[in-house]
N, C-alpha and C positions, 0 to 999 in steps of 0.2 A: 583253301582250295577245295573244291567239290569233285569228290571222288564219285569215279564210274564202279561204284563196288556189286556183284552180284555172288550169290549164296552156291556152292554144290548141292544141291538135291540128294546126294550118294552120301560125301565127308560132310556136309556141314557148314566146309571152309569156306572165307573168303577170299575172291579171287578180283582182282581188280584191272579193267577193259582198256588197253593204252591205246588201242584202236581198232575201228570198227569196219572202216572203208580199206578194206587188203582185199583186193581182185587174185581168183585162182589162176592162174594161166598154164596149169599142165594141159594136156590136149583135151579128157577127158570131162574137166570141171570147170573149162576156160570160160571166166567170167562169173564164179561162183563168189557169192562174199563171204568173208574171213573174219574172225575174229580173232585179235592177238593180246593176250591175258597173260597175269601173273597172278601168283600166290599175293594177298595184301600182308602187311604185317609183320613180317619174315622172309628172308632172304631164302631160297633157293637155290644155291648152289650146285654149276656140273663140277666135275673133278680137275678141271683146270681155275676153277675159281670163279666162274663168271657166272651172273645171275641164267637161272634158267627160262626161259619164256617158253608160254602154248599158243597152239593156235588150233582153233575148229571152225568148221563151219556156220554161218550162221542160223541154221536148222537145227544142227547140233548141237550147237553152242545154247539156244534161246528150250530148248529141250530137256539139258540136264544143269543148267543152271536158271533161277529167279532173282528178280532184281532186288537189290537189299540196299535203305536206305540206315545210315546213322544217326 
């Protein structure tokens, strides 16, 4: 399976793209696209146990992270 993996610019880490097409809909950014990422490699855990997911914008996102192939 062909991972969507891209690099931190900041840690280093790899963070791997579960999806790319998430529309913003608060009033403000409505319509903004989204990016929803995870840590690759290693699990993340909140304090209830569940993996933690990020999301930035795709300005933001395409900014402080590069694409990283294996």
């Amino acid at each position: 399976m062909n991972k969507n993996l891209w690099k931190n610019n900041k840690n280093s880490k790899l963070y791997e793209v579960l999806n790319y097409n998430i529309l913003n809909c608060t009033n403000e950014q409505d319509g903004q696209i989204m990016y929803l990422y995870r840590v690759f490699s290693e699990e993340v855990l909140d304090s209830e146990g569940n993996e933690k997911l990020f999301v930035r914008s795709e300005d933001e996102f395409k900014t402080k992270f590069t694409k990283y192939s294996l």
